[in-house]
PDB file with one MODEL, atoms N, CA, C and O in Angstrom:
MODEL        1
ATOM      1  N   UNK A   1       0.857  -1.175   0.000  1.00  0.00           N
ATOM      2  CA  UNK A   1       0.000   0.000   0.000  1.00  0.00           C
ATOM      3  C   UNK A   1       0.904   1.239   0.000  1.00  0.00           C
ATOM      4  O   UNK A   1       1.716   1.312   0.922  1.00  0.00           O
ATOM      5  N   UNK A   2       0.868   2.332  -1.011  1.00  0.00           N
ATOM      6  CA  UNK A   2       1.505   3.383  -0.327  1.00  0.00           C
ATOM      7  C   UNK A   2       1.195   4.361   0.393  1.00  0.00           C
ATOM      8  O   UNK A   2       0.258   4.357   1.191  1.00  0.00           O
ATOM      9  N   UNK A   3       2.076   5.451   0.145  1.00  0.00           N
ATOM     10  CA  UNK A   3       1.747   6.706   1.293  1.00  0.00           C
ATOM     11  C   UNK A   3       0.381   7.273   1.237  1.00  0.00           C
ATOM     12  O   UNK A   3      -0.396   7.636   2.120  1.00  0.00           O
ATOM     13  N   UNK A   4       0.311   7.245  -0.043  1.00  0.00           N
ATOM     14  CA  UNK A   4      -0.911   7.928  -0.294  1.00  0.00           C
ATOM     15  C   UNK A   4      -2.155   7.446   0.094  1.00  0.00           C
ATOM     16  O   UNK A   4      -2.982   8.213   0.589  1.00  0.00           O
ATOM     17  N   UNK A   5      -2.414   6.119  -0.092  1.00  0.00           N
ATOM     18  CA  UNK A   5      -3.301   5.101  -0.081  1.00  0.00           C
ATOM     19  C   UNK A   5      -3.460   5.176   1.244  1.00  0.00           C
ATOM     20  O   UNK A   5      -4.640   5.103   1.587  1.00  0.00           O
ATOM     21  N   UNK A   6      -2.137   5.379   2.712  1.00  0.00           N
ATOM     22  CA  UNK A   6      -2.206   4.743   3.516  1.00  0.00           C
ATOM     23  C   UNK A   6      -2.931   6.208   4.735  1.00  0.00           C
ATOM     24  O   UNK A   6      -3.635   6.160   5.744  1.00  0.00           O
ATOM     25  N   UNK A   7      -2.174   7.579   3.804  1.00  0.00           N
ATOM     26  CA  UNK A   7      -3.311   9.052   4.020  1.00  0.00           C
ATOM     27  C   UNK A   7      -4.659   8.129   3.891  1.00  0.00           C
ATOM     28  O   UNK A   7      -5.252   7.664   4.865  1.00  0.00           O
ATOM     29  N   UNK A   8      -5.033   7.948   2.552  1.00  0.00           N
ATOM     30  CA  UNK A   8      -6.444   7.847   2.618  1.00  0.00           C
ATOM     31  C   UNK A   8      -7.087   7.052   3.509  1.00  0.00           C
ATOM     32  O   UNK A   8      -7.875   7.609   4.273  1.00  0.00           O
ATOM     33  N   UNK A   9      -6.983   6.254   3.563  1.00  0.00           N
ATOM     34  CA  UNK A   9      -7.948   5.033   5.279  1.00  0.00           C
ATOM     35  C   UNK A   9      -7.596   5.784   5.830  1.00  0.00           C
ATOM     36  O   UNK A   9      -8.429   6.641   6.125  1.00  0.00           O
ATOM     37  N   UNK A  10      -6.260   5.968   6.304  1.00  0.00           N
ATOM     38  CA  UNK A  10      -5.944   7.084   7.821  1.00  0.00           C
ATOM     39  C   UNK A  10      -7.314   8.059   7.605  1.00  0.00           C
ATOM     40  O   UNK A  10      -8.188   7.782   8.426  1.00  0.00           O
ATOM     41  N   UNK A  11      -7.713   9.257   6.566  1.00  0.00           N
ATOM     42  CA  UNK A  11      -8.895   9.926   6.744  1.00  0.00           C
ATOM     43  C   UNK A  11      -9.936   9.575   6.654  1.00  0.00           C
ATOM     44  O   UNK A  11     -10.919  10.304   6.789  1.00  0.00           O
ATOM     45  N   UNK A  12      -9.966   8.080   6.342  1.00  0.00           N
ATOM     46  CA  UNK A  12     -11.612   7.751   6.627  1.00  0.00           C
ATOM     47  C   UNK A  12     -11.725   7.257   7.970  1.00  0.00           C
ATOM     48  O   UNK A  12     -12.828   7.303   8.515  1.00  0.00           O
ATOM     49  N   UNK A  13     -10.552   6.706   8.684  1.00  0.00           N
ATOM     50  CA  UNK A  13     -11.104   6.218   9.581  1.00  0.00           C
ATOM     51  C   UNK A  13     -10.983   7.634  10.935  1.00  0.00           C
ATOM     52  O   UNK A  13     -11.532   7.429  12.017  1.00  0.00           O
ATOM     53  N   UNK A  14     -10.510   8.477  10.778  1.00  0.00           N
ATOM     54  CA  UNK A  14     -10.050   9.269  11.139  1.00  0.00           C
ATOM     55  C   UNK A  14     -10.162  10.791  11.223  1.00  0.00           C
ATOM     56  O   UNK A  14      -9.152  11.494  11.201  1.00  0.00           O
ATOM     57  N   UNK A  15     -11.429  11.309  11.322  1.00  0.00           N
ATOM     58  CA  UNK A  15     -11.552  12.823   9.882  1.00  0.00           C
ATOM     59  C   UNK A  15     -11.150  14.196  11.117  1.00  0.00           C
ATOM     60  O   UNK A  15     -11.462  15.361  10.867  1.00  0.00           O
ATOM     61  N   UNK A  16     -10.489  13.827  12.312  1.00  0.00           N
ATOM     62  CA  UNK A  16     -10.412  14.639  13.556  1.00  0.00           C
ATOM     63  C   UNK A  16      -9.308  15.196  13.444  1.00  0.00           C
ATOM     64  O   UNK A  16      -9.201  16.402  13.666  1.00  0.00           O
ATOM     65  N   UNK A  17      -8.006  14.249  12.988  1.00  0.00           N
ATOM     66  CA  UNK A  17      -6.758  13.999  13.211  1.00  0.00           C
ATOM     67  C   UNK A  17      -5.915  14.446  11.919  1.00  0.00           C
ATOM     68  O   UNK A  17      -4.773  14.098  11.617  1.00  0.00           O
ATOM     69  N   UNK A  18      -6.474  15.001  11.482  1.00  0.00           N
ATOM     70  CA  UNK A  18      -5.731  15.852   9.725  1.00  0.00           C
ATOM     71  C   UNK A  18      -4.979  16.480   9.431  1.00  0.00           C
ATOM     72  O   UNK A  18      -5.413  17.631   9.421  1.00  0.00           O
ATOM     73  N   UNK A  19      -3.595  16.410   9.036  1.00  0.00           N
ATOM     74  CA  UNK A  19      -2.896  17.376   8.920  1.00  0.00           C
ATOM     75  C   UNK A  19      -3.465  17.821   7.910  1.00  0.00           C
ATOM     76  O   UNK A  19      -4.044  17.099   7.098  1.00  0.00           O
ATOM     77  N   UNK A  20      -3.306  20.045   7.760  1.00  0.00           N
ATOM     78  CA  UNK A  20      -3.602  19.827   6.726  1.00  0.00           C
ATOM     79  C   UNK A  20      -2.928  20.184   5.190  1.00  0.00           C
ATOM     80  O   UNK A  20      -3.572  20.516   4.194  1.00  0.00           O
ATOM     81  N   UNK A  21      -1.611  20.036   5.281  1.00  0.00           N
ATOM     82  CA  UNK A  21      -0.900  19.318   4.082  1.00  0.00           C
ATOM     83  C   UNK A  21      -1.210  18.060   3.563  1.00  0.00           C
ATOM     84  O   UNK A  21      -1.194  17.693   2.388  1.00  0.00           O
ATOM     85  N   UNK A  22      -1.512  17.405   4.634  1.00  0.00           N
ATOM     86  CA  UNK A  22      -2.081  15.865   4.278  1.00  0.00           C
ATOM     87  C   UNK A  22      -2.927  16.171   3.075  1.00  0.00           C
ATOM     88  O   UNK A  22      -2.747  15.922   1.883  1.00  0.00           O
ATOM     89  N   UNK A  23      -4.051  16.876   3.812  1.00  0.00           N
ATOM     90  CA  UNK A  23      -5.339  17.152   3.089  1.00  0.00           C
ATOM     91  C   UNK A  23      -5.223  17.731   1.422  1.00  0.00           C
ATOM     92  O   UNK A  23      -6.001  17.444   0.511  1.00  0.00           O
ATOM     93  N   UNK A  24      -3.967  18.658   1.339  1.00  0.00           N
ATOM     94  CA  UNK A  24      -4.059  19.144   0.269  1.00  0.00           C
ATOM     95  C   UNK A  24      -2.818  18.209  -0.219  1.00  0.00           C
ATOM     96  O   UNK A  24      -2.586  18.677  -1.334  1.00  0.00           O
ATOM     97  N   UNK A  25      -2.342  17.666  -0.112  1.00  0.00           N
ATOM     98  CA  UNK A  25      -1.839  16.520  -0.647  1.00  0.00           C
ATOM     99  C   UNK A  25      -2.344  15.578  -1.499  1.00  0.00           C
ATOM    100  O   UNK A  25      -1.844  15.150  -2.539  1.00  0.00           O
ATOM    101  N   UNK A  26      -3.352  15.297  -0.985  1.00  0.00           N
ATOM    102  CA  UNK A  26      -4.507  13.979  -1.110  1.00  0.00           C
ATOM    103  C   UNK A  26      -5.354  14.381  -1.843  1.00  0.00           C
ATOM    104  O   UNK A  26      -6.088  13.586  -2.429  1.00  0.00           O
ATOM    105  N   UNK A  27      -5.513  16.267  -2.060  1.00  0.00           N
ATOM    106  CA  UNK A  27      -6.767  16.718  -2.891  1.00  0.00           C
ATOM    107  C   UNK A  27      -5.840  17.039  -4.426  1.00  0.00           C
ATOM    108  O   UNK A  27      -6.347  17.175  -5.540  1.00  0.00           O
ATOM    109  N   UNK A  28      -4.126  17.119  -4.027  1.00  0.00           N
ATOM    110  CA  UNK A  28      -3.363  17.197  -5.442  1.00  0.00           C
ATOM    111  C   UNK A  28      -3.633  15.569  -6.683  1.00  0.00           C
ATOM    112  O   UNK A  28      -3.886  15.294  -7.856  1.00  0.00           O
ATOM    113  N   UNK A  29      -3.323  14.877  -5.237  1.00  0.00           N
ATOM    114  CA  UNK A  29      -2.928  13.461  -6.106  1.00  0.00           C
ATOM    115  C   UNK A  29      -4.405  12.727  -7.133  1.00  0.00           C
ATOM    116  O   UNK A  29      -4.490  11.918  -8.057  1.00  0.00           O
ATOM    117  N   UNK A  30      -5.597  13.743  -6.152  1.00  0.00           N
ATOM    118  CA  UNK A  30      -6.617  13.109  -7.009  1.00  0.00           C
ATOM    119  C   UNK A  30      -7.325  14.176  -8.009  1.00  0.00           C
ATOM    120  O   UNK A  30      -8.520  14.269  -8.289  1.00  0.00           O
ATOM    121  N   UNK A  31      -6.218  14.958  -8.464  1.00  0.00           N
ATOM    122  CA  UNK A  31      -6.825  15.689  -9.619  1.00  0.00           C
ATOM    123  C   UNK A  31      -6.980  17.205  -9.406  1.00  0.00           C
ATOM    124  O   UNK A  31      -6.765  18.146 -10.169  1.00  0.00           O
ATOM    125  N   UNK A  32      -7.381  17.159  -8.244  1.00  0.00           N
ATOM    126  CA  UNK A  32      -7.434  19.072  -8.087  1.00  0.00           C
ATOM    127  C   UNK A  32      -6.327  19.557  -7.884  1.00  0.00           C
ATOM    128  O   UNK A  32      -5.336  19.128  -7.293  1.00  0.00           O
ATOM    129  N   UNK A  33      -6.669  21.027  -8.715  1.00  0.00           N
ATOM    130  CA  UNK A  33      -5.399  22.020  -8.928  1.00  0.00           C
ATOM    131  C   UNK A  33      -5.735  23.105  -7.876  1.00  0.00           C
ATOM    132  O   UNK A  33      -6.852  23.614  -7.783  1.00  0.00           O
ATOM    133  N   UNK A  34      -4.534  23.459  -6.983  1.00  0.00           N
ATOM    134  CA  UNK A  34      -4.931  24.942  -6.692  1.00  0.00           C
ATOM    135  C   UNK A  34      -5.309  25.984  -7.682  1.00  0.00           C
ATOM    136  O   UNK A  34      -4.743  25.929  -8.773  1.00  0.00           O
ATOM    137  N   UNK A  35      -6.062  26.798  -7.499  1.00  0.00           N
ATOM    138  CA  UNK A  35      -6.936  27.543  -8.540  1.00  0.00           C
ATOM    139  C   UNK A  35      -5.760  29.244  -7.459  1.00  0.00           C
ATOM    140  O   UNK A  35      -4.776  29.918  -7.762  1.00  0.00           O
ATOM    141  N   UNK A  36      -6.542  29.188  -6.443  1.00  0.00           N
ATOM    142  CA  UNK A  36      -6.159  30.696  -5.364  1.00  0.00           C
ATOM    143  C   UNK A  36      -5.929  30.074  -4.252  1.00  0.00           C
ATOM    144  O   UNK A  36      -5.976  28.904  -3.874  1.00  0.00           O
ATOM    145  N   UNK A  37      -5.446  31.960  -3.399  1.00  0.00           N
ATOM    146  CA  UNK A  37      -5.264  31.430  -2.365  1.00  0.00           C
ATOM    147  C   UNK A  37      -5.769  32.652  -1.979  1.00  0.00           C
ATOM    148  O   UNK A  37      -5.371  33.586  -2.677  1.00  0.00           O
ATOM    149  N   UNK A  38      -6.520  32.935  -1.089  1.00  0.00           N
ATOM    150  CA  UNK A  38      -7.177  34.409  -0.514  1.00  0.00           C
ATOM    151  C   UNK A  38      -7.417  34.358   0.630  1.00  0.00           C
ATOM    152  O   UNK A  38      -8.545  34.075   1.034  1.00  0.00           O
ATOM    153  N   UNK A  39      -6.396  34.625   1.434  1.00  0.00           N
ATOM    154  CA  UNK A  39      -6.752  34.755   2.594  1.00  0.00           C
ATOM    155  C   UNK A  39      -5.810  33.612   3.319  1.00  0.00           C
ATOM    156  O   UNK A  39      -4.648  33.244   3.146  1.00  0.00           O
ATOM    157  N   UNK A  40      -7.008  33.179   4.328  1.00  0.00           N
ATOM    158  CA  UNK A  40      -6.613  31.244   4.464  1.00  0.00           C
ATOM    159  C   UNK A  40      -7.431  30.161   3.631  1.00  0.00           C
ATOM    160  O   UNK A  40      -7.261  28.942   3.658  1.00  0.00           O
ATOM    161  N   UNK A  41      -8.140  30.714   3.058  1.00  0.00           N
ATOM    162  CA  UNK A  41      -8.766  29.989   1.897  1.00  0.00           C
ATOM    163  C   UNK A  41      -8.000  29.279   0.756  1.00  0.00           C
ATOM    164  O   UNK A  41      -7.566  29.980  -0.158  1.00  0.00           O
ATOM    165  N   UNK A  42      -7.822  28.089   0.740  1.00  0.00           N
ATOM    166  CA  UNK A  42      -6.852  27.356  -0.353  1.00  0.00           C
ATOM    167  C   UNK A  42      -8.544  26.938  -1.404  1.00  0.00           C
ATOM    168  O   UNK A  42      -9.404  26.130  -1.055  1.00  0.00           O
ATOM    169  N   UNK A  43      -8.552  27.880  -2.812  1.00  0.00           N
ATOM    170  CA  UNK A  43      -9.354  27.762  -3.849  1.00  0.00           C
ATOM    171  C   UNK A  43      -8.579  26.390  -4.631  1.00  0.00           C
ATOM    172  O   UNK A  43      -7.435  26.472  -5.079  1.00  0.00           O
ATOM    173  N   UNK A  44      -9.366  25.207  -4.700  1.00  0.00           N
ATOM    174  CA  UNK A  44      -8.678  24.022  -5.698  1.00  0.00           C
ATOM    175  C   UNK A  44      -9.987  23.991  -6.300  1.00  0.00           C
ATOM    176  O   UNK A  44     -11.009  24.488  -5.826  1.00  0.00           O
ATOM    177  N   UNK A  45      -9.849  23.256  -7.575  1.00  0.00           N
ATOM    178  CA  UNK A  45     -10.685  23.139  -8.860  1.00  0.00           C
ATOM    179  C   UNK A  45     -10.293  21.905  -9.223  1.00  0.00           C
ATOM    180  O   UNK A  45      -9.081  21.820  -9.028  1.00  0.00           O
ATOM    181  N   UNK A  46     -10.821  20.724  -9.739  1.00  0.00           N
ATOM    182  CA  UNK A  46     -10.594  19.562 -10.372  1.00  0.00           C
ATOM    183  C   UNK A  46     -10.620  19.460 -12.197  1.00  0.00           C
ATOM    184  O   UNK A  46     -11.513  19.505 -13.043  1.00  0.00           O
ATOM    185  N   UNK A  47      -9.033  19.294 -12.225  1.00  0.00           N
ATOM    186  CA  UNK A  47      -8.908  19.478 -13.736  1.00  0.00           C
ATOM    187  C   UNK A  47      -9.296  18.554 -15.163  1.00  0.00           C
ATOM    188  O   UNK A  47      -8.717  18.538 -16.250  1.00  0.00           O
ATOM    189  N   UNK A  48     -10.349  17.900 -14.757  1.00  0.00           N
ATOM    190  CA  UNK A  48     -11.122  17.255 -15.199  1.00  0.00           C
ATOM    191  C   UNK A  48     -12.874  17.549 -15.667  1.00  0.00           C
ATOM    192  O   UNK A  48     -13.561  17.772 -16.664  1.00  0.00           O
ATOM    193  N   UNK A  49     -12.992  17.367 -14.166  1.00  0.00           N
ATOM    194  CA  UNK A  49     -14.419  17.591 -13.583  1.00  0.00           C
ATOM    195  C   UNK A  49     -14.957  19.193 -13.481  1.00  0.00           C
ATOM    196  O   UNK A  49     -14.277  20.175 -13.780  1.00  0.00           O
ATOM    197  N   UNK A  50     -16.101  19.207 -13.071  1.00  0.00           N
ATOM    198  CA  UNK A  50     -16.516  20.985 -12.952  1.00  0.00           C
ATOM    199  C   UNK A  50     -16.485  20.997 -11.300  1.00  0.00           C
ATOM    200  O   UNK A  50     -17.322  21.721 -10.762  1.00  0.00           O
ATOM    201  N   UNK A  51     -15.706  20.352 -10.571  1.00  0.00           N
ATOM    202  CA  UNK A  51     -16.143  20.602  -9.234  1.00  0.00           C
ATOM    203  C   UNK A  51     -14.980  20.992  -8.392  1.00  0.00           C
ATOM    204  O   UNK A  51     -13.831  20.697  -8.721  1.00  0.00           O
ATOM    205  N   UNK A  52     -15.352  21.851  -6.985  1.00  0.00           N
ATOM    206  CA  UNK A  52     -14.535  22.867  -6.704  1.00  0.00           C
ATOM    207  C   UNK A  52     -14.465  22.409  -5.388  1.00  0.00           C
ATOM    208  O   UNK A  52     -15.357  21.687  -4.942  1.00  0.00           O
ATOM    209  N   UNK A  53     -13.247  22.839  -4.533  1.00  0.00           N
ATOM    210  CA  UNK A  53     -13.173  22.159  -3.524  1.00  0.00           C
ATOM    211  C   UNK A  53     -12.361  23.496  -2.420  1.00  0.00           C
ATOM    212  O   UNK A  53     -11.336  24.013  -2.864  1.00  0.00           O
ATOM    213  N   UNK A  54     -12.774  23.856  -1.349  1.00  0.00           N
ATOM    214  CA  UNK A  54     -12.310  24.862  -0.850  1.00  0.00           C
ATOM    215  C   UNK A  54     -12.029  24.963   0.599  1.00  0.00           C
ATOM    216  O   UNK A  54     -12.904  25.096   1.455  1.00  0.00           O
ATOM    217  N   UNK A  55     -10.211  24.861   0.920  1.00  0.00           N
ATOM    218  CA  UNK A  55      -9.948  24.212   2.181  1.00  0.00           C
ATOM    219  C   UNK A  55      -9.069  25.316   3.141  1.00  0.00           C
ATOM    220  O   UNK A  55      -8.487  26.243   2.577  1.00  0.00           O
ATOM    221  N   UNK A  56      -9.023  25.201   4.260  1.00  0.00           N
ATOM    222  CA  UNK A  56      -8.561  26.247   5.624  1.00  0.00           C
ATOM    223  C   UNK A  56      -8.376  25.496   6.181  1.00  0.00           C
ATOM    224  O   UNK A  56      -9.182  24.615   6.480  1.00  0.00           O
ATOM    225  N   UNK A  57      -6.788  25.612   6.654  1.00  0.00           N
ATOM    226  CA  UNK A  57      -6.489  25.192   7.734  1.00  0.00           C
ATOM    227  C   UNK A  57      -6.224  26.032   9.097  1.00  0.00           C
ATOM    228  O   UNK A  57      -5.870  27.205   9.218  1.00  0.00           O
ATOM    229  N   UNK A  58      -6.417  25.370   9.766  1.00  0.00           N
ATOM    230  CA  UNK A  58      -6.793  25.471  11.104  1.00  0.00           C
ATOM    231  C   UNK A  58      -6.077  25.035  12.363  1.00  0.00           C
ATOM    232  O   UNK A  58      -6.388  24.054  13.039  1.00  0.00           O
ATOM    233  N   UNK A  59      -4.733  26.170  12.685  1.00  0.00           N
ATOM    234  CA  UNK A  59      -3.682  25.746  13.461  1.00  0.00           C
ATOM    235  C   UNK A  59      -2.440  24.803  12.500  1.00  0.00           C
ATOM    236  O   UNK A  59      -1.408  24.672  13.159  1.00  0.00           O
ATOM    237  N   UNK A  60      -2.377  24.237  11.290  1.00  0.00           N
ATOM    238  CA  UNK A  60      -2.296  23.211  10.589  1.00  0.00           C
ATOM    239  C   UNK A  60      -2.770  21.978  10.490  1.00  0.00           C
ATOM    240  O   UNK A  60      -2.199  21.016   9.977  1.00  0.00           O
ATOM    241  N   UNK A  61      -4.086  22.019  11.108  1.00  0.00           N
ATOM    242  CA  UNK A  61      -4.919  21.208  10.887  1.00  0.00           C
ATOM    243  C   UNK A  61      -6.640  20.926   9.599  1.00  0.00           C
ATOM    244  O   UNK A  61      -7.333  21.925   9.404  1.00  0.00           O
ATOM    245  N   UNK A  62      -6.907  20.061   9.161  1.00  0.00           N
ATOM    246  CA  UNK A  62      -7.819  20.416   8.577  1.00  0.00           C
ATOM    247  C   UNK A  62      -8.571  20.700   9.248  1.00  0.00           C
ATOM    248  O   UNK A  62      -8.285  20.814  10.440  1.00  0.00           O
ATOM    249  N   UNK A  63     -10.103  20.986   8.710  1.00  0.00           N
ATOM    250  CA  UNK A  63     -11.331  21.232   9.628  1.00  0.00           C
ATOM    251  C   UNK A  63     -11.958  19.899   9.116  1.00  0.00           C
ATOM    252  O   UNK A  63     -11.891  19.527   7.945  1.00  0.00           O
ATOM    253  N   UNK A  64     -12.543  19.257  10.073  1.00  0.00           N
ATOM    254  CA  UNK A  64     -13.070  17.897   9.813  1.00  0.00           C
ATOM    255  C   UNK A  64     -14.402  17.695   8.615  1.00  0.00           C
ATOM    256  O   UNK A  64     -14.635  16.740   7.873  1.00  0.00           O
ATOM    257  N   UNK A  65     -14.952  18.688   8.742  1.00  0.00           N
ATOM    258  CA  UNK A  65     -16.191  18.962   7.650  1.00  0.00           C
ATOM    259  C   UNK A  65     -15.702  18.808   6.439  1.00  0.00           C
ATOM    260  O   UNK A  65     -16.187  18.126   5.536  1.00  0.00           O
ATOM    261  N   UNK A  66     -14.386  19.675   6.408  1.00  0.00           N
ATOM    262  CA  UNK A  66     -13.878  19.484   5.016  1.00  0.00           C
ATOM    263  C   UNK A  66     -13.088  18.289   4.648  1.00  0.00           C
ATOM    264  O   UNK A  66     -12.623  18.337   3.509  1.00  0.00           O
ATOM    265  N   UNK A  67     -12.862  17.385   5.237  1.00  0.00           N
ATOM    266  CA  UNK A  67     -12.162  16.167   5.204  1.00  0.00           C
ATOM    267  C   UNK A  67     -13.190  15.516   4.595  1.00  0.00           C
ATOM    268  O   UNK A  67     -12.975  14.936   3.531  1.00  0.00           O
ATOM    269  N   UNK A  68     -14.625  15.513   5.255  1.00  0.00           N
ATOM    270  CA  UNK A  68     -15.910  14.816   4.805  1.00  0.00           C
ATOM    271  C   UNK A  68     -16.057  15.077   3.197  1.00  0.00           C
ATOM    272  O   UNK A  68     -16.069  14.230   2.303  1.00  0.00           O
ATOM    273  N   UNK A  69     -16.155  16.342   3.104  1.00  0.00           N
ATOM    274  CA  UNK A  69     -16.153  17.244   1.812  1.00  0.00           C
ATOM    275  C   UNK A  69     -15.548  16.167   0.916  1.00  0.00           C
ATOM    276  O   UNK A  69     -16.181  15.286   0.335  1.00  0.00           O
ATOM    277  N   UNK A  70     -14.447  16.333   0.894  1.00  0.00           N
ATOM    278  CA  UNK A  70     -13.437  15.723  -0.346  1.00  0.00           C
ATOM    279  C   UNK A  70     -13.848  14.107  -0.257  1.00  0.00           C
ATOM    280  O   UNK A  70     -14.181  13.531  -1.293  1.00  0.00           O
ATOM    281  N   UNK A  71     -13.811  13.373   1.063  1.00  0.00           N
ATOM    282  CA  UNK A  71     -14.344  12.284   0.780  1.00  0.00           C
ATOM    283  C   UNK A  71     -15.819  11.522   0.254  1.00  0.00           C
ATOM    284  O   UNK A  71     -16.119  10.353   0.013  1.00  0.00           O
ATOM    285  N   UNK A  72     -16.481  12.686   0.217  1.00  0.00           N
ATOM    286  CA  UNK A  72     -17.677  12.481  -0.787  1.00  0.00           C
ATOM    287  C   UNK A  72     -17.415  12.567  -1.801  1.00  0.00           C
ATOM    288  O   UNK A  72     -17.611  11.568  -2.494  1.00  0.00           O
ATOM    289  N   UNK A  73     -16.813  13.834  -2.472  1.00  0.00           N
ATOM    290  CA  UNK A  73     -16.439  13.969  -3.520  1.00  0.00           C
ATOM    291  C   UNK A  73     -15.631  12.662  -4.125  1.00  0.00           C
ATOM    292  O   UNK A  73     -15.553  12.437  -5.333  1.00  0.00           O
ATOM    293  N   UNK A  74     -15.085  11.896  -3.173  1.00  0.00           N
ATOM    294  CA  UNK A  74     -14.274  11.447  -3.943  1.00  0.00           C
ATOM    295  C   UNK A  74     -15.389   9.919  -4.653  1.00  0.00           C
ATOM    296  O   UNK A  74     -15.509   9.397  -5.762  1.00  0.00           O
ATOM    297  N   UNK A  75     -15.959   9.708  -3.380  1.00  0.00           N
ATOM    298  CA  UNK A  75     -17.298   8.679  -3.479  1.00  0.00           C
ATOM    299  C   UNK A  75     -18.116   8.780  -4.742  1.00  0.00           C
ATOM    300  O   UNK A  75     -18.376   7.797  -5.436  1.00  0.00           O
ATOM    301  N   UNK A  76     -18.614  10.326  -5.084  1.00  0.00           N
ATOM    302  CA  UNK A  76     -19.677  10.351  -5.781  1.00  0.00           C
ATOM    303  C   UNK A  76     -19.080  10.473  -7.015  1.00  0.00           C
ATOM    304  O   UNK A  76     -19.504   9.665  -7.842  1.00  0.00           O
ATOM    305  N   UNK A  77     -18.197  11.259  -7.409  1.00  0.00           N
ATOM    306  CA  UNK A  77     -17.618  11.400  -8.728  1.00  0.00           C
ATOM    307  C   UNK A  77     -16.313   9.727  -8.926  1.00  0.00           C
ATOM    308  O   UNK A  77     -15.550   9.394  -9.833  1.00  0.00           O
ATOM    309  N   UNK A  78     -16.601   9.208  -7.798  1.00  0.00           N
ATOM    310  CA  UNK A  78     -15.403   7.538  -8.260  1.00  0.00           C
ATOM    311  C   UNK A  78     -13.635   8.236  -8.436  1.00  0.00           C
ATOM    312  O   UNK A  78     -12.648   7.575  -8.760  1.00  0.00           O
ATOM    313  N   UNK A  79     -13.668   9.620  -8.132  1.00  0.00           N
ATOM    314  CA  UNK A  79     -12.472   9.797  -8.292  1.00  0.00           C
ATOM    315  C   UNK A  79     -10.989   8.775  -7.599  1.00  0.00           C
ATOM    316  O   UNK A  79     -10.900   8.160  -6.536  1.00  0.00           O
ATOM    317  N   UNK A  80     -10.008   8.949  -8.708  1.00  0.00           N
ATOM    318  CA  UNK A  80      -8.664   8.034  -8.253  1.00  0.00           C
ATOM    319  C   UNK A  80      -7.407   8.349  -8.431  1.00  0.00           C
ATOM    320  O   UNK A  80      -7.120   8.880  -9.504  1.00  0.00           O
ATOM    321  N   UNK A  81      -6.856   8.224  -7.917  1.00  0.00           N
ATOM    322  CA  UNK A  81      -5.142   9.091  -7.386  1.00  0.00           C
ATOM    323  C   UNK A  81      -4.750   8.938  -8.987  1.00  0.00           C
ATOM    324  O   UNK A  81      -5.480   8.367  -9.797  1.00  0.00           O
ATOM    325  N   UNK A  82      -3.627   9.471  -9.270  1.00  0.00           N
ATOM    326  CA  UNK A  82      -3.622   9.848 -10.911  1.00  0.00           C
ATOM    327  C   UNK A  82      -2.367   8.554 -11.031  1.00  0.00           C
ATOM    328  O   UNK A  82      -2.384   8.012 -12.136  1.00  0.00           O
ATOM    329  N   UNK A  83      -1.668   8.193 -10.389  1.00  0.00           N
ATOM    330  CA  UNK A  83      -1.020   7.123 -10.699  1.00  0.00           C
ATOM    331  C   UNK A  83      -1.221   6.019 -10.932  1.00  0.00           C
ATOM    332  O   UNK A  83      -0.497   5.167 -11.448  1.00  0.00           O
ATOM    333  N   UNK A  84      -2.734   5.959 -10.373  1.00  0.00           N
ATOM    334  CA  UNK A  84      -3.314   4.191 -10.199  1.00  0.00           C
ATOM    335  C   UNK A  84      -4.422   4.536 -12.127  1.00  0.00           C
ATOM    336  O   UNK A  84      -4.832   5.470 -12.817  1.00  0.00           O
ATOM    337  N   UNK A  85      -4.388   3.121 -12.106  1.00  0.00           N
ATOM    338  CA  UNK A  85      -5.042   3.165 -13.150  1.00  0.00           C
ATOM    339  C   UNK A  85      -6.551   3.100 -12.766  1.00  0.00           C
ATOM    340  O   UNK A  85      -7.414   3.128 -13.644  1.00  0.00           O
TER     341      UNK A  85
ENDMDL
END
């Protein structure tokens, strides 16, 4: 399994405990681009898809809502890390 793979279970089983580089790590490898940055607002966009994803961290932590966020996203659209086939 790798790193990446091993981020991802870590945030499902886990959505409290986030770094959040992790987070935007995990939102690079599956397609979204940073778009902006305004503020503490990290603007990402998926360079594929029409869907937008918009993350703050918090101390360097994610905010757990938004952990949920991306993992729906990743559910509903079937999205997959760009290395795996």
């Amino acid at each position: 399994m790798s790193k990446k793979q091993k981020l991802l279970v870590q945030m499902v089983s886990n959505q409290k405990n986030v770094r959040f580089d992790d987070l935007m790590l995990l939102a690079t490898h599956l397609g979204f681009n940073l778009e902006r940055v305004s503020g503490s607002h990290h603007h990402l966009r998926h360079h594929t898809l029409s869907i937008k994803l918009n993350l703050q961290s918090a101390q360097g932590q994610a905010k757990p809502y938004q952990v949920r966020q991306l993992l729906v996203m990743i559910e509903m659209h079937q999205l997959r890390m760009e290395d795996e086939s």
